[in-house]
MARZA-987337 format. One record per residue (C-alpha): x, y, z. Coordinates in nm, 4 decimals. Layout:
BEGIN
+----------+----------+----------+
:     east :    north :       up :
+----------+----------+----------+
:        X :        Y :        Z :
...
+----------+----------+----------+
***
This chain:
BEGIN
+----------+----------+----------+
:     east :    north :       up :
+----------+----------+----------+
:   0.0000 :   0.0000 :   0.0000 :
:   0.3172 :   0.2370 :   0.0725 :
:   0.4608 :   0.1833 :  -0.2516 :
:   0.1504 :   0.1965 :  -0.4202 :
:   0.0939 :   0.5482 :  -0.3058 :
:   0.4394 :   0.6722 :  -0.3376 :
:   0.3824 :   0.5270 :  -0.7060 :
:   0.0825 :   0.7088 :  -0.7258 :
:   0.2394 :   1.0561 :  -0.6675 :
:   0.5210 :   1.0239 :  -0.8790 :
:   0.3201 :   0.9086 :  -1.1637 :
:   0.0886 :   1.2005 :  -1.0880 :
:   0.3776 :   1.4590 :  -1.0747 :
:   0.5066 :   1.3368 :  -1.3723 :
:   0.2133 :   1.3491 :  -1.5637 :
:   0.1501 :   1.7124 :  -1.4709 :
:   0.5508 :   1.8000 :  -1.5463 :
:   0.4546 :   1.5860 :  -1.8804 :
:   0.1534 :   1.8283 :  -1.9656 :
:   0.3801 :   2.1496 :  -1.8580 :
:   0.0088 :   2.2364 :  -1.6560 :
:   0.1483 :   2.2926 :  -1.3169 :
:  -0.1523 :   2.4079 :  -1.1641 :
:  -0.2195 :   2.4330 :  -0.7640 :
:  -0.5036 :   2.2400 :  -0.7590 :
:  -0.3389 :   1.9583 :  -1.0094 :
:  -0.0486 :   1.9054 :  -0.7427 :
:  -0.3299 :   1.9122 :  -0.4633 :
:  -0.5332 :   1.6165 :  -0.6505 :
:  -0.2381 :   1.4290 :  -0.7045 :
:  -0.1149 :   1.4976 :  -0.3236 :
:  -0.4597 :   1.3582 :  -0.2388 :
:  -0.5426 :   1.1209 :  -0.5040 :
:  -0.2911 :   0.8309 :  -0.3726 :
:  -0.4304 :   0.7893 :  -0.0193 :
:  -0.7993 :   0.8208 :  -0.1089 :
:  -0.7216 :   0.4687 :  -0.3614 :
:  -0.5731 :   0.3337 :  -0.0856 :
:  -0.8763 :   0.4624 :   0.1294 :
:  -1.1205 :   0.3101 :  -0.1444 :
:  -0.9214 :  -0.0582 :  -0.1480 :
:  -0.9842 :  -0.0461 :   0.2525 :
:  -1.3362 :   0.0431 :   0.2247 :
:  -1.4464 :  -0.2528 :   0.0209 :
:  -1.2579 :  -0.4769 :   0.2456 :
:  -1.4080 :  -0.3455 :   0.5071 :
:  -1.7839 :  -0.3824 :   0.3290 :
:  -1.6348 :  -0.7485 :   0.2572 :
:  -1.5847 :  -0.8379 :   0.6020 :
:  -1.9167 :  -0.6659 :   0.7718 :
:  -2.1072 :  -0.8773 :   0.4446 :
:  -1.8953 :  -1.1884 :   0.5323 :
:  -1.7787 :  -1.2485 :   0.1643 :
:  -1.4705 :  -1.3318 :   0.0270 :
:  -1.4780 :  -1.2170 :  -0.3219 :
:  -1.6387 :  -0.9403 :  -0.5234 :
:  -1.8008 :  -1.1313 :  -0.7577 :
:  -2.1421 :  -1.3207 :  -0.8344 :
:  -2.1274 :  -1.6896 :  -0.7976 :
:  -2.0468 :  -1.8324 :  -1.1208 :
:  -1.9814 :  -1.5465 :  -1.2630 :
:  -1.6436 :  -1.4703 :  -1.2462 :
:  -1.5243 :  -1.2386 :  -1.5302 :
:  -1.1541 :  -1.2136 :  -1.3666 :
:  -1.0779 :  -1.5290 :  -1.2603 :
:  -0.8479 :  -1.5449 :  -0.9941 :
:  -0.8726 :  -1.2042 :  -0.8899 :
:  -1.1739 :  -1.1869 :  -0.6657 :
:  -1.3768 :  -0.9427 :  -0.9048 :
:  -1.4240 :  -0.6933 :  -1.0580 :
:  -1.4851 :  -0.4354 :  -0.7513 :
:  -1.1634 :  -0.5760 :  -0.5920 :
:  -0.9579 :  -0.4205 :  -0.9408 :
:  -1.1157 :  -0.1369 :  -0.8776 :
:  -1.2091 :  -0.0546 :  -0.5367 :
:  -0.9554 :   0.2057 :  -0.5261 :
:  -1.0892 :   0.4322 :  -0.7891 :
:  -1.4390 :   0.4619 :  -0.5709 :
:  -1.2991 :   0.7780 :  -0.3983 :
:  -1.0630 :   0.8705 :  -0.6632 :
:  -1.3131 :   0.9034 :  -0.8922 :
:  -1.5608 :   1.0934 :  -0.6851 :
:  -1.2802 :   1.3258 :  -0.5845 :
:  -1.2061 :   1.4113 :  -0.9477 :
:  -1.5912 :   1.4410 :  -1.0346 :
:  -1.6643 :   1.7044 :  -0.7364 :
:  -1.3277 :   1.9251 :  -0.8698 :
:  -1.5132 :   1.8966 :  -1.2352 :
:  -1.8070 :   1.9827 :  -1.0652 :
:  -1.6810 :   2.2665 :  -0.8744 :
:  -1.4388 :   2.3837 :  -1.1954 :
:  -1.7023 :   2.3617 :  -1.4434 :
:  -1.5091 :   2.1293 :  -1.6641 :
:  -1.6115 :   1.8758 :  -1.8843 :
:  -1.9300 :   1.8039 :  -1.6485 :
+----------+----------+----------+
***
């Protein structure tokens, strides 16, 4: 989880050096970004648990096999997401 948000910032710094947009708010949602995935991946473990189920998925239908689901690839992106969808909001972009 460490590495994956120290990967997560320098991917995000170097996609805003890439872009040559250094905005505020661009280094403050990839500051944040990081620990809300990893906030998001303990969340649905934690919805897991209080459900008492061990993977994701419907029985017998398993589109990833051997990965628990779909919502455990993606359980980070459930805060990520609405993070970036309330600054679009609030910006007035793309929304």
């Amino acid at each position: 989880a460490i590495v994956g948000v120290i990967g997560g910032f320098l991917l995000g710094l170097l996609t805003i050096i890439a872009s040559q947009k250094i905005t505020p708010i661009f280094v403050v949602l990839v500051l944040i970004a990081p620990p809300l995935g990893v906030i998001g991946d303990l969340f649905e473990s934690r919805l897991k648990r209080y459900f008492n189920v061990g993977d994701s998925h419907l029985s017998g239908f398993n589109i990833i096999p051997g990965h628990g689901g779909v919502l455990d690839r993606t359980d980070a992106l459930i805060w990520v997401v609405t993070l970036f969808y309330i600054y679009f909001l609030i910006s007035g972009v793309g929304v």
